[in-house]
N, C-alpha and C positions, 0 to 999 in steps of 0.2 A: 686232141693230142693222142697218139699212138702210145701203146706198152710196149717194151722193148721185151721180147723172149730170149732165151739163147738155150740152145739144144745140151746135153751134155757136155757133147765132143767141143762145140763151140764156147761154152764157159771155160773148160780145160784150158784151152787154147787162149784164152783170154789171160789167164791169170799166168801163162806160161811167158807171154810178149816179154818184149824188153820193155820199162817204164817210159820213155816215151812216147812209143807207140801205142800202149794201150791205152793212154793220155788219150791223143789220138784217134784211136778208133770208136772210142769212146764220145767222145766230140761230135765225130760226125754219125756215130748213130743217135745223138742227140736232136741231133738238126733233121733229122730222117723224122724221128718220132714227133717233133716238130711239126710238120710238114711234110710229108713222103711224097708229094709231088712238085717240089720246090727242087729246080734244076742243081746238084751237088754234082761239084767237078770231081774226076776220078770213077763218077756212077755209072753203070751203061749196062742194060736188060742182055740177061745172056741168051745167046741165040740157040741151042739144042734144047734146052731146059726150062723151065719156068724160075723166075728170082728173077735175082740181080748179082752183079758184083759190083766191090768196090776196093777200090786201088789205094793202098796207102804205103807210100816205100814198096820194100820188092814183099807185100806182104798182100793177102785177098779175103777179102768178107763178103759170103756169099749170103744172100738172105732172101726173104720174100717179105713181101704186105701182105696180109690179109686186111681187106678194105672190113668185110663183116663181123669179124672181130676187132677190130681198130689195134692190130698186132703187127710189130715188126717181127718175125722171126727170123733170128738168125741161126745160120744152121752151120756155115762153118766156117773157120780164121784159119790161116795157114799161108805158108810160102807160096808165090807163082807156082813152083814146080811143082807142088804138092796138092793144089785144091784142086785143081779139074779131073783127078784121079777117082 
């Protein structure tokens, strides 16, 4: 099983969600930590960068594995408009 990280910026932003959604996001970085190569709908490897994002409502969790640490790190939560900035 994976440890789940979160960056500053990305705790911030966590505890700022609406309660659903951090329900939510929560959830499935559960299932990540779980498993981080177990197909999750919404997930899909970003293509200029290294990570991933994942899609929940109009909201984005961008994060990465680190396979040799056994680390999910998440690095940031925020609106569509605002994460790829």
């Amino acid at each position: 099983m994976y440890k789940i990280i979160f960056t500053k910026e990305a705790q911030k932003a966590l505890l700022r969600l609406p309660g659903s959604t951090a329900v939510q996001v929560c959830q499935k970085l559960e299932q990540l930590a779980a498993d981080s190569y177990a197909p999750i709908a919404n997930a899909k490897k970003l293509q200029n960068r290294s990570g991933y994002r994942l899609r929940i409502g109009d909201w984005r969790v961008i994060y990465e594995i680190q396979n040799d640490k056994l680390v999910v790190l998440v690095l940031k939560i925020a609106q569509r408009g605002e994460v790829y900035r």
